[in-house]
Structure formats: structure tokens, C-alpha cells
N, C-alpha and C positions, 0 to 999 in steps of 0.2 A: 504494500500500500504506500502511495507517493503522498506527502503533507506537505500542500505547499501555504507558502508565505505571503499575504497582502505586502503588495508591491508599490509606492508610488510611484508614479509617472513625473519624470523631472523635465524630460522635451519629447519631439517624438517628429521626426522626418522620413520620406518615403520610405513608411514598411517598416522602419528601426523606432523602438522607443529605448531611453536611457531610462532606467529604475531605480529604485531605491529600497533597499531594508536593512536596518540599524547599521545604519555607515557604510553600508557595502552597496557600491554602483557598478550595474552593468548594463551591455545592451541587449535587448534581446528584439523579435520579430512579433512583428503585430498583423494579423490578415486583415485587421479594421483600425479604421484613425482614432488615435489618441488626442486627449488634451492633458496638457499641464494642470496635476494638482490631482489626479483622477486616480482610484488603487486599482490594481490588477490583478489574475494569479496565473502566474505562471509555470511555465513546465518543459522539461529538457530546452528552452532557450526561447519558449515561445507563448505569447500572451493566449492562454486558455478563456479566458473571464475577463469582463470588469466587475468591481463589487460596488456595493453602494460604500459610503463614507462612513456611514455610521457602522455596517457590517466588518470593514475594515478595522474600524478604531475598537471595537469588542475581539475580531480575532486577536488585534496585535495585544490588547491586552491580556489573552486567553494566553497567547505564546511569550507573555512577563512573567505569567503566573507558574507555568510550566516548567521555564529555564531557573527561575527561582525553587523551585520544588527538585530540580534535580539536580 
């Protein structure tokens, strides 16, 4: 089973978005446009989802809770 990670979207140019989760940036591919400020999830290099913001801001704190506990 693959857990992924609410993603921000930092920019996002033909097909590549740059991401963001706790200080670590990369790019990966998007079959659909992004906008800055939006969270994603992604998977082997490529935007699977966008989530809403609020669904975002309870994963990433589910994944405080988690790294805290282990």
C-alpha cells in the first residue's frame, strides 16, 4: 500500500509542477493545470489528485501526529 503526502503546488509550467512537503521540493508531472497555493497527491512522480485545503491541512496534520508517535 503506497501513503502519499498532501503536496503544495509552488509554480506549475507546461505539464511540470514544482511541490512542496516539509522543506523538501520537487518537480513532478501534472496531466491537468495547476495553480499556485493548490495541494496535490502524488505518486511515482506524478500528480494523482488535487485535495481540497482544508482536507490537506487535517492530512498534514494526521502525518504530525504520526511522525510524532513514532
Amino acid at each position: 500500500m503506497c501513503i502519499s503526502r498532501p503536496q503544495k503546488v509552488l509554480s506549475f509550467e507546461k505539464g511540470k509542477a514544482l511541490v512542496e512537503f516539509g522543506g523538501i521540493k520537487k518537480t513532478v508531472k501534472s496531466p491537468f493545470p495547476l495553480k499556485k497555493g493548490e495541494f496535490v497527491l502524488c505518486q511515482q512522480g506524478f500528480v494523482v489528485k488535487r485535495i481540497p485545503e482544508k482536507t490537506a491541512r487535517d492530512m498534514l496534520k494526521d502525518w504530525k501526529e504520526m511522525n510524532e508517535w513514532l
